[in-house]
C-alpha positions in Angstrom: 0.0 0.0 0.0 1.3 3.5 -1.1 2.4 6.1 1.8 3.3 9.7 2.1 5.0 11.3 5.0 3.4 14.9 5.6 4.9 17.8 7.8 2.9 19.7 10.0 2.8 22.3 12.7 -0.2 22.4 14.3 -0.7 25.2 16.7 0.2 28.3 15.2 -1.1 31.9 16.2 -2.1 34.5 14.2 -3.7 38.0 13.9 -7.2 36.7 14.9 -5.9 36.0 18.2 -5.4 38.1 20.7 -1.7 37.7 20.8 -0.8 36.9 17.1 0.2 39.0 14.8 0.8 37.7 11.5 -2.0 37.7 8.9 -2.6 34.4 7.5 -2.0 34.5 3.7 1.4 35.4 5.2 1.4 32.6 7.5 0.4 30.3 4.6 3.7 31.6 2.3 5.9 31.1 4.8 5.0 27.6 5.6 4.7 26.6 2.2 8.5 28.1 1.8 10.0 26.3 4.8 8.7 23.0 3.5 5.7 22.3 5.8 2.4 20.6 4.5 0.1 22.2 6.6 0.0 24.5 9.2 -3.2 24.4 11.8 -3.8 28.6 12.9 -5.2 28.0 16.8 -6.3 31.1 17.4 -7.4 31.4 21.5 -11.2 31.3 21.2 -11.8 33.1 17.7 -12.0 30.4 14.5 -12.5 33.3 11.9 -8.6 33.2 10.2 -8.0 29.2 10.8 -11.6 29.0 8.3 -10.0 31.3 6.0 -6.2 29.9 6.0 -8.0 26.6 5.3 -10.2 28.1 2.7 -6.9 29.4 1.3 -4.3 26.5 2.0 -4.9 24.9 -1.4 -3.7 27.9 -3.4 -0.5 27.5 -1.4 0.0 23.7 -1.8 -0.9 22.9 1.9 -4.1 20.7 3.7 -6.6 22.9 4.9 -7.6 22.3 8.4 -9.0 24.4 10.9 -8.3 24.3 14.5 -8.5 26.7 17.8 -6.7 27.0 20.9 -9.7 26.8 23.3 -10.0 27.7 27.3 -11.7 25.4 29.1 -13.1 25.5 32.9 -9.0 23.8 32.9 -6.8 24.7 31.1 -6.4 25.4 27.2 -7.1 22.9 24.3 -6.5 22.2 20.9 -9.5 21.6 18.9 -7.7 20.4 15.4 -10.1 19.7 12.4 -14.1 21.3 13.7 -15.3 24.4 11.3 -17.3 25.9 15.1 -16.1 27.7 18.0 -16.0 24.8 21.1 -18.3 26.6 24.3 -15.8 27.9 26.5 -15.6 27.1 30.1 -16.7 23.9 30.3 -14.8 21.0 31.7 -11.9 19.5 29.6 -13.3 16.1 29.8 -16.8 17.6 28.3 -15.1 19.8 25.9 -13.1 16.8 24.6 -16.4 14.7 24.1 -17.9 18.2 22.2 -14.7 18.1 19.9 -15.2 14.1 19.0 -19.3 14.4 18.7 -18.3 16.9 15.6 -15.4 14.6 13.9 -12.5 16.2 15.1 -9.2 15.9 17.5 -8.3 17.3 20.9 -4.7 17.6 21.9 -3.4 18.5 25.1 -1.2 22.0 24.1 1.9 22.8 26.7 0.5 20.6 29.3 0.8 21.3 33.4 2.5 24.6 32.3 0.3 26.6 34.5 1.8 30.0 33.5 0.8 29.6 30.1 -2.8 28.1 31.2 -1.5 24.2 30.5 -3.9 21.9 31.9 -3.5 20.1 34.9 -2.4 16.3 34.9 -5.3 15.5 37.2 -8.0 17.2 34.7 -6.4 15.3 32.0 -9.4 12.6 31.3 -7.7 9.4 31.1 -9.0 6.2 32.3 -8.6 5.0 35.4 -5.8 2.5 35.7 -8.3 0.0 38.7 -11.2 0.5 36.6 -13.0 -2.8 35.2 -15.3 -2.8 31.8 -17.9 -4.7 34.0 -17.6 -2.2 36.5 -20.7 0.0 35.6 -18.9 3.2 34.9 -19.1 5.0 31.4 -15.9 4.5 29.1 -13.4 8.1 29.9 -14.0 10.1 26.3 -9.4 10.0 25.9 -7.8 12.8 24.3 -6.2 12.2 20.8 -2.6 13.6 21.6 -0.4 15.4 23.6 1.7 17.9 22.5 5.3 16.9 23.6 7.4 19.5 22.2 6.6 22.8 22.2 9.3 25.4 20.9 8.2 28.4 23.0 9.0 26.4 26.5 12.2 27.8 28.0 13.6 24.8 29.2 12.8 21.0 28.4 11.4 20.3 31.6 7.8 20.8 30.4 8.5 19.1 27.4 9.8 16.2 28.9 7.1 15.4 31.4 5.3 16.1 28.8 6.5 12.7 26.6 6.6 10.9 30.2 2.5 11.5 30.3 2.2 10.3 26.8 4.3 7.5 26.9 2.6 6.2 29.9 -0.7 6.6 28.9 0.1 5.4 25.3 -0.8 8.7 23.7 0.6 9.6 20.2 3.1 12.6 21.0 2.8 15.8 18.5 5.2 18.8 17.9 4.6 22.0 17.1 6.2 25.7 17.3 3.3 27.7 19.2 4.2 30.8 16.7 3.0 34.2 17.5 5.5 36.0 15.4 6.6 34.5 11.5 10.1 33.4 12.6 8.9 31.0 14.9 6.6 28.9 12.3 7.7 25.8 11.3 10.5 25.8 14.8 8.5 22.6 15.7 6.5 20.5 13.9 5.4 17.2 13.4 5.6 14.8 10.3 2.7 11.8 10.3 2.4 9.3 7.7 -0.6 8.9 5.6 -1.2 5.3 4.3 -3.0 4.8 1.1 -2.3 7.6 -0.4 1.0 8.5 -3.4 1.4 12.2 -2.9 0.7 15.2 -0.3 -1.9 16.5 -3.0 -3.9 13.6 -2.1 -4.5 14.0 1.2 -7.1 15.4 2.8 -7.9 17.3 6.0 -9.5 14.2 7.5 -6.8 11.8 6.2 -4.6 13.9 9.2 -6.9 13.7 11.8 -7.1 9.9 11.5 -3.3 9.8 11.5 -2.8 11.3 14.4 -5.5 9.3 15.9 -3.5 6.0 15.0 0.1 7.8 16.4 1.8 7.8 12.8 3.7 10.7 14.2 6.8 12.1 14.8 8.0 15.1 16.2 10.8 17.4 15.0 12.1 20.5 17.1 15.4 20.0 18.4 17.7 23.0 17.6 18.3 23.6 14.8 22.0 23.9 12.9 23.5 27.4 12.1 23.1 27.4 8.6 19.4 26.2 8.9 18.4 28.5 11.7 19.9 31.5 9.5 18.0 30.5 6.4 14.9 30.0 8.8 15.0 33.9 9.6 16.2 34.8 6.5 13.0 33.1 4.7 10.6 35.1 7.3 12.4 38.2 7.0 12.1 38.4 3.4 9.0 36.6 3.0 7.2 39.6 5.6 9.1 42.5 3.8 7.7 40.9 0.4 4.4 40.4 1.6 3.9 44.0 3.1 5.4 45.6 0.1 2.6 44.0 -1.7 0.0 45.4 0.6 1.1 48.7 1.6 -1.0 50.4 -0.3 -4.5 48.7 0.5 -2.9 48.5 4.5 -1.4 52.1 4.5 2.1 53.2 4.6 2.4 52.6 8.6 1.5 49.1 8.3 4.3 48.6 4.8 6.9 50.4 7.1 5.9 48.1 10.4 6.5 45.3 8.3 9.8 45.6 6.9 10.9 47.3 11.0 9.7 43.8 12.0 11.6 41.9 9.2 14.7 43.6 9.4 14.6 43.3 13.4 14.0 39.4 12.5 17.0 39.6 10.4 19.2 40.8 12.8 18.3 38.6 15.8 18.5 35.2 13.5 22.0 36.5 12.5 22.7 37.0 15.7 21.4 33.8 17.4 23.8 32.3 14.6 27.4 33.9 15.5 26.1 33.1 19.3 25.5 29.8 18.7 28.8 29.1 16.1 30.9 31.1 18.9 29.4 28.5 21.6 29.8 25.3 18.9 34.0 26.5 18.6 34.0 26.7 22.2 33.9 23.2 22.8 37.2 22.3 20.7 39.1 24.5 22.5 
């Protein structure tokens, strides 16, 4: 049976959310640049721009799938794959149920991190590890995934507790870069495999859903080389300057000269993340 490998990031931020601040047709370009098949925009609590960059995703080579970032009565959630807003507020383990009732996939985003709203391992619906099938009880509604790299965490700690939940509960273990800026898109991601299918134009938004439902995944965010870090900025940097060049008119001069501040400012802290990190790498044959 044929097979294709995709690569995804799956919790990206943009203007629609509160703390974003990319628009999404240049979210799109950039991730169809850096290689990625699909991004997923998880907005916190507003679905308007992940419809629209899945609307759009085609035109840029990419799966279309919607998503949002959604606060629960516990913690936040990744609702990958519905087309409505999730109510807010309501338990995890009822919110989860609401996500599956409508065909799509929960995942646990920068868990027990309580500073950034991570949920908490006990409100994390799992089953019960006395519990008996004969018991009485109703079957615990699982999430799909838990997200077991996530590029904005400071330190691995999180990250690592994270892959000890998900290993010990069996769950498949995702990636992704939690972008709120265009540099950061693609720092994470995950690539899944698709079965039955001979090419990424093939595949469809539910095709990735039920692969990460089976654990075809891997993730990818480990630091990246010089070289590839540079051309990462480099990308977004010109990619943003291009982009708001294009659009300066219909956006207004402010917004054409914000962009190309922001892109040169990305410029110069990818350049200098790569001399840091090459001064570091010499360091050790000293």
């Amino acid at each position: 049976m044929s097979s294709v490998t995709l690569r995804i990031d799956p919790h990206v931020h943009s203007e629609g959310s509160y703390d974003g601040h990319e628009p999404v047709d240049l979210i799109l370009e950039h991730a169809a640049d850096i290689g990625l098949d699909a991004v997923v925009i998880t907005d916190h609590d507003a679905m308007g721009e992940s419809r629209r960059a899945a609307e759009l995703a085609p035109e840029y080579g990419l799966v279309g799938i919607p998503g949002v970032e959604v606060s629960t009565a516990d913690g936040h959630l990744l609702a990958v794959g519905v087309d409505r807003m999730p109510p807010r507020r309501e338990s995890y383990a009822e919110t989860v149920t609401w996500i599956h009732d409508r065909g799509g996939i929960a995942i646990v985003p920068h868990p027990f991190q309580r500073s950034r709203h991570g949920v908490r391992r006990r409100h994390v619906p799992v089953p019960e590890p006395d519990a008996d099938a004969a018991d009485g009880r109703d079957p615990v509604d699982e999430i799909d995934a838990v997200e077991v790299f996530n590029a904005w965490l400071f330190t691995g700690y999180r990250n690592r507790r994270a892959r000890r939940f998900a290993a010990l509960h069996g769950y498949p273990g995702v990636a992704a870069s939690d972008a709120h800026h265009l540099n950061y898109v693609g720092r994470a991601f995950t690539e899944l495999t698709v079965q039955g299918r001979a090419s990424v134009d093939d595949v469809t938004a539910e095709d990735v859903l039920s692969a990460v439902r089976e654990g075809t995944t891997t993730v990818s965010g480990k630091r990246a080389p010089v070289p590839m870090a540079a051309r990462h900025y480099l990308i977004a940097a010109g990619r943003k300057s291009g982009y708001y060049a294009r659009t300066g008119v219909g956006r207004g001069t402010a917004a054409a000269v914000r962009g190309a501040a922001e892109a040169a400012s990305m410029t110069r802290v990818g350049l200098s993340q790569g001399v840091h990190r090459f001064g570091r790498a010499l360091s050790w044959f000293r």
